[in-house]
N, C-alpha and C positions, 0 to 999 in steps of 0.2 A: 645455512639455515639452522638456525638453533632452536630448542624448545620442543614442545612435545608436537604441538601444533605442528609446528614445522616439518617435522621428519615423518608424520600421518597423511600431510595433503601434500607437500613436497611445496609449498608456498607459503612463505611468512603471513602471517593473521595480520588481516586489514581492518577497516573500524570497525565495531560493534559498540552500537549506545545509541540508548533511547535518550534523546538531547530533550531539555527541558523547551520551552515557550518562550520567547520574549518578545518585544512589545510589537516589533517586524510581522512575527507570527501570529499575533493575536490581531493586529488591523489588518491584514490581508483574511483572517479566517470572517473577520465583519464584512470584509467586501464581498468575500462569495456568500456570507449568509445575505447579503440585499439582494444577492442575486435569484437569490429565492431556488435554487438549485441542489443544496446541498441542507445533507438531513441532521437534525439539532443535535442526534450524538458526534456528530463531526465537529461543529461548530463547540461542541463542551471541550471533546480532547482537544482538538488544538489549539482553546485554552491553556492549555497544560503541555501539551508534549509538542514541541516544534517538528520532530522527525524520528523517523527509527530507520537503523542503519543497521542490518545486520549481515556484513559484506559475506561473513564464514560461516553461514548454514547455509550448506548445499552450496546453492549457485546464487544465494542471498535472498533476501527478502528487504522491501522498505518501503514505507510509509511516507510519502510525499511530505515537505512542506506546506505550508498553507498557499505560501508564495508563488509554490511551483504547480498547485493547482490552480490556482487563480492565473497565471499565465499562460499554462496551457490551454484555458477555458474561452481565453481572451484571442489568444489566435489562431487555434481550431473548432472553437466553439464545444457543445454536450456532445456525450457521447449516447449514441441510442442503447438503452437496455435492453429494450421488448420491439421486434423490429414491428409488429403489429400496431402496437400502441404508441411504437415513438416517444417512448419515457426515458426524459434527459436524464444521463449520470456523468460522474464527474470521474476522472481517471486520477487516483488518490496512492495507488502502490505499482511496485511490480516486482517481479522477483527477476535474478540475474540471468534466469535462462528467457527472456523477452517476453514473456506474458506482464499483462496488465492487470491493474486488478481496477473495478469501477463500483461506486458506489451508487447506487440509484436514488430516486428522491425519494423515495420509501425508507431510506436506511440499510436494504438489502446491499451484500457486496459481492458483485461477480466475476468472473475470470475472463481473460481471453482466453480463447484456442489456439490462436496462430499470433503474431507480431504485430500484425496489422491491427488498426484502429480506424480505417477508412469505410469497413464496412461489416465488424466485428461479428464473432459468433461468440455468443458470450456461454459460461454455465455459471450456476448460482452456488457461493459456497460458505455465503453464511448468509441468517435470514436478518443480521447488523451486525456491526462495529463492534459489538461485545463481544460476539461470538469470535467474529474473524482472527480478533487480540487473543479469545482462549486459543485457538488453533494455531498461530501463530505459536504463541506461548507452548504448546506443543509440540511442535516442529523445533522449536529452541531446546526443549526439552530432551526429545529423543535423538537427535543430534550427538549432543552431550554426552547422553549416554551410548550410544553406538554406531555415533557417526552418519546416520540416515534421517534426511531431512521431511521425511513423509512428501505427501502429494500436494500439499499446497501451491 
């Protein structure tokens, strides 16, 4: 294992890249917008950003395809936000240690607790898609600088 990388985590650097859109990406993110499920800053980015892959912070972080939510949606169907209110959200990330991350039709995006998605406990960790990208984008940040991926 060479590199600096390499000899800090004791495993060669796997992908990291925010991959652009292309056209795969932008008709599956029209089909979940018919679905009427998912919130219109979703449907804007992934216009634009097909994925984020970010294998080497912490235990990773990534941003679903459009594709890959739209297939999970198709055959496990929403995921409940608010177990009260039964407010469908879509399962859009997860990080490498097996939490989920779900967006609700509000835009809010929330966390798992545990692996499971059968009958979820979710917490709330941005109140949109802006925010979760600054935090993210934090987590890349302090990383970088000292190897600690915060609590995301």
């Amino acid at each position: 294992m060479t590199g600096e990388f390499g000899r800090r985590h004791g495993f060669p650097p796997g992908v990291n890249e925010v991959r652009p859109a292309n056209r795969d990406d932008q008709t599956a993110a029209r089909a979940l917008a018919q679905a009427s499920l998912i919130p219109a800053d979703l449907v804007t980015f992934y216009d634009s950003i097909g994925d984020v892959t970010w294998a080497d912070v912490g235990n990773g972080y990534f941003l679903h395809p459009a594709s890959d939510v739209l297939l999970r949606l198709q055959e496990y169907g929403a995921v409940d936000v608010d177990t009260n209110q039964k407010r469908p959200g879509l399962v859009i990330g997860s990080n490498g240690g097996g939490l989920s991350y779900v967006a609700g039709p509000d835009g809010s995006v929330h966390r798992t607790r545990t692996a499971s998605l059968d009958e979820p406990e979710l917490d709330k960790v941005a109140d949109d898609l802006r925010l979760l990208l600054e935090l993210l984008e934090q987590s890349l940040t302090r990383f970088i600088a000292d190897g600690e991926p915060g609590s995301l």
